[in-house]
Structure formats: structure tokens, C-alpha cells
C-alpha positions as a Markdown table, in Angstrom:
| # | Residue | x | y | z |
|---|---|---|---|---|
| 1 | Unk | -11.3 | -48.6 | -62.0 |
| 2 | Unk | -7.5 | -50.8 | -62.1 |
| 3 | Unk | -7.6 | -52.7 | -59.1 |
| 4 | Unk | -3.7 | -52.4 | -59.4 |
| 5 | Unk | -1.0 | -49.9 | -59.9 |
| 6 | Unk | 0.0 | -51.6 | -63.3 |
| 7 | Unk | -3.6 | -52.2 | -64.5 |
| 8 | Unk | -3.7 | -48.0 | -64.1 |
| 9 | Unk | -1.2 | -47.8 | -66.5 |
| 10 | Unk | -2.5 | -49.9 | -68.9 |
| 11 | Unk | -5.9 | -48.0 | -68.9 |
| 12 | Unk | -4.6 | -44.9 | -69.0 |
| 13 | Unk | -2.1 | -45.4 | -72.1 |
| 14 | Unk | -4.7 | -47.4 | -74.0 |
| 15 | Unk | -7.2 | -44.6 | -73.4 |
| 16 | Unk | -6.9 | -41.0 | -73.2 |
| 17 | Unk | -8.7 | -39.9 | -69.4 |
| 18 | Unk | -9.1 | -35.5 | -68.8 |
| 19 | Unk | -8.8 | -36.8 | -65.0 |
| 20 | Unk | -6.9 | -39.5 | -62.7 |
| 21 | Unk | -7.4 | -40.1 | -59.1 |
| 22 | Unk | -4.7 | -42.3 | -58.4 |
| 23 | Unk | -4.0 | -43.9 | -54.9 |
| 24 | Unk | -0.9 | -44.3 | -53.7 |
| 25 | Unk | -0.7 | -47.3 | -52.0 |
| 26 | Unk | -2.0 | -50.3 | -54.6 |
| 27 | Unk | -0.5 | -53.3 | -55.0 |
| 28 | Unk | 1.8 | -54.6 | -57.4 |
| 29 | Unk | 2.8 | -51.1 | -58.5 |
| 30 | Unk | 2.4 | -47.8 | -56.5 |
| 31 | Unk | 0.5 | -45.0 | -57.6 |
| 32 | Unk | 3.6 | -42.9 | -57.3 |
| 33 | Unk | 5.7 | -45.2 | -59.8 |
| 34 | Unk | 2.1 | -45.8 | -61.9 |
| 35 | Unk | 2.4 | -42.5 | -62.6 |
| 36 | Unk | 5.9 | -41.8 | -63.6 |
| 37 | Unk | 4.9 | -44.6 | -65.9 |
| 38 | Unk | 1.7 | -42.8 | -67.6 |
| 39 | Unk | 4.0 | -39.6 | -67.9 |
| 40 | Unk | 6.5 | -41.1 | -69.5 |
| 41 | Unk | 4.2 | -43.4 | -72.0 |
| 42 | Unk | 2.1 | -40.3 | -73.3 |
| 43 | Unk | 4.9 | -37.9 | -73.9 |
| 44 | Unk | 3.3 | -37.2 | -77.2 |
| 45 | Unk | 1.7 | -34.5 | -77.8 |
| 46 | Unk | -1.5 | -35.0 | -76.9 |
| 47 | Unk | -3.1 | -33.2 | -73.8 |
| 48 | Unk | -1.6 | -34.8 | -70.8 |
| 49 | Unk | -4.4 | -36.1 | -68.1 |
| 50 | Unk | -5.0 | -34.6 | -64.4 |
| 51 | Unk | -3.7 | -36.7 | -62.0 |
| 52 | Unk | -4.5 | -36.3 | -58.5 |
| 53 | Unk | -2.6 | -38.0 | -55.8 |
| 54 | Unk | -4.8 | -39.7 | -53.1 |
| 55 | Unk | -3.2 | -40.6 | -49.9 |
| 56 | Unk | -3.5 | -41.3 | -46.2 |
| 57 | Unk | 0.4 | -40.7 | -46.2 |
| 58 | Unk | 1.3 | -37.3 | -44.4 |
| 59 | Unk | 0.8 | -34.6 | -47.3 |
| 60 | Unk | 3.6 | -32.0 | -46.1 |
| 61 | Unk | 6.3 | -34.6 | -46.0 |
| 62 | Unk | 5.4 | -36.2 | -49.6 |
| 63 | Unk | 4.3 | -33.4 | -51.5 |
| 64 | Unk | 8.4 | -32.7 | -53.6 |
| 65 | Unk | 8.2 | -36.4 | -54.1 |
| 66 | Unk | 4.4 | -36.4 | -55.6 |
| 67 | Unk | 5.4 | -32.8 | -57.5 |
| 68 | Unk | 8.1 | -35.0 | -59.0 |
| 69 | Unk | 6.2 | -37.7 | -60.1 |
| 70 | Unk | 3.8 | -35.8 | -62.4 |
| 71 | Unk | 1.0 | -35.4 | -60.0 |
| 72 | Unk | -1.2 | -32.2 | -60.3 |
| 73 | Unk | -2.6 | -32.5 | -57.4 |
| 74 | Unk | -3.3 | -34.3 | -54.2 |
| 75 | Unk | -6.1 | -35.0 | -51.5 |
| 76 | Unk | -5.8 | -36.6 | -48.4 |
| 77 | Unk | -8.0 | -39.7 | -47.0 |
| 78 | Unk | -10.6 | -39.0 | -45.9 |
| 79 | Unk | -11.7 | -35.8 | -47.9 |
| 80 | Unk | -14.6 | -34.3 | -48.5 |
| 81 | Unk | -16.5 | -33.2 | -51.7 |
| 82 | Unk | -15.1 | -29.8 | -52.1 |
| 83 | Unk | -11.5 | -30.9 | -51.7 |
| 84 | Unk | -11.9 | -33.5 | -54.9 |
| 85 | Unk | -13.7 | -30.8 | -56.9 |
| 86 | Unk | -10.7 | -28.4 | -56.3 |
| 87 | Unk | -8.7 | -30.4 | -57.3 |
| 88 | Unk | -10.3 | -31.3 | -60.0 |
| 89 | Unk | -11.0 | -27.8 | -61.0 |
| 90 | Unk | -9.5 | -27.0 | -64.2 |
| 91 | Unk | -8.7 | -23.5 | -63.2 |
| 92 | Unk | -6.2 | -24.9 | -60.5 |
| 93 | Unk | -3.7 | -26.4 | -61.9 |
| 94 | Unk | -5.0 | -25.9 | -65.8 |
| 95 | Unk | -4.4 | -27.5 | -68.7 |
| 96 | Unk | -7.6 | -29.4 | -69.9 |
| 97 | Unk | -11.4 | -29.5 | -69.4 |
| 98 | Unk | -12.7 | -32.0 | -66.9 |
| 99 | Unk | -14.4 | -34.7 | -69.0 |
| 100 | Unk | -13.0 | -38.6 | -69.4 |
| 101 | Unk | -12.3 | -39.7 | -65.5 |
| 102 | Unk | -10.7 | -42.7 | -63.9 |
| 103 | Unk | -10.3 | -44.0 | -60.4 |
| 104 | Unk | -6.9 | -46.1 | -59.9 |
């Protein structure tokens, strides 16, 4: 777990994670611009991480800005069990096996 933004990004470029679940609001650095960052430092060719948005923020009005940040997905707060495992679920949104996670 980063207990900031920029402590997310850290973890995730030194370490290779199958799934993220990355709040949006942290401080020092939001999850939005955290994850523009991870995008951007593992643009080799290794197999990108699953990273879910989670947010209280209104979902309709957010969702072309999360899409353009490199999220996967994205749950609202609060959400239940089955939302986090669909989105979660490899066969929505593919692109890895679910194994390594992090919570930022």
C-alpha cells in the first residue's frame, strides 16, 4: 500500500503488479496523474498492469478523462465485492492473469 500518489509510482515501476487499485484522490500526487506516470514509466514491453480507478467522484462525468489516463477500469466508493471482482476480471478488459496486486 503507498500512502501517496508518488509513493504509487515508485512501487509500481520498481515492481511489476498484474493489478492496481488506485484512488484518485491521494495526496501529494493524484491517482489520475500517478497513473499517467506508471504508463508512461513501463512503456517497455513488458505486460502492462490493471489499473482500476477508485473514486467517490461522479463516474459518468470522469470516465473520458480516466479512459485517457490509462485506467482499465473504475469502481465507485462504496462498492461492493462483485463490482471489484469485475473489474478485476481478466476477461473484462484482458490483457493479463490476475496475480501481483497493489492498493494505492
Amino acid at each position: 500500500m503507498a500512502e501517496d500518489g508518488q509513493e504509487a509510482v515508485e512501487l509500481a515501476t520498481d515492481k511489476h503488479y498484474d493489478v492496481i487499485l488506485m484512488d484518485i484522490m491521494m495526496p501529494v500526487l493524484d491517482g489520475v496523474s500517478a497513473t499517467q506516470k506508471i504508463r508512461q514509466k513501463r512503456g517497455d514491453n513488458s505486460i502492462p498492469p490493471k489499473i482500476v480507478a477508485v473514486t467517490a467522484k461522479k463516474l459518468r462525468e470522469n470516465v473520458e478523462t480516466f479512459a485517457k489516463a490509462g485506467f482499465n477500469e473504475y469502481v465507485a466508493k462504496p462498492f461492493s465485492e462483485s463490482e471489484i471482482i469485475r473489474a478485476i476480471n481478466p476477461r473484462v478488459n484482458p490483457g493479463n492473469e490476475v496475480g501481483e496486486w497493489a492498493l494505492f
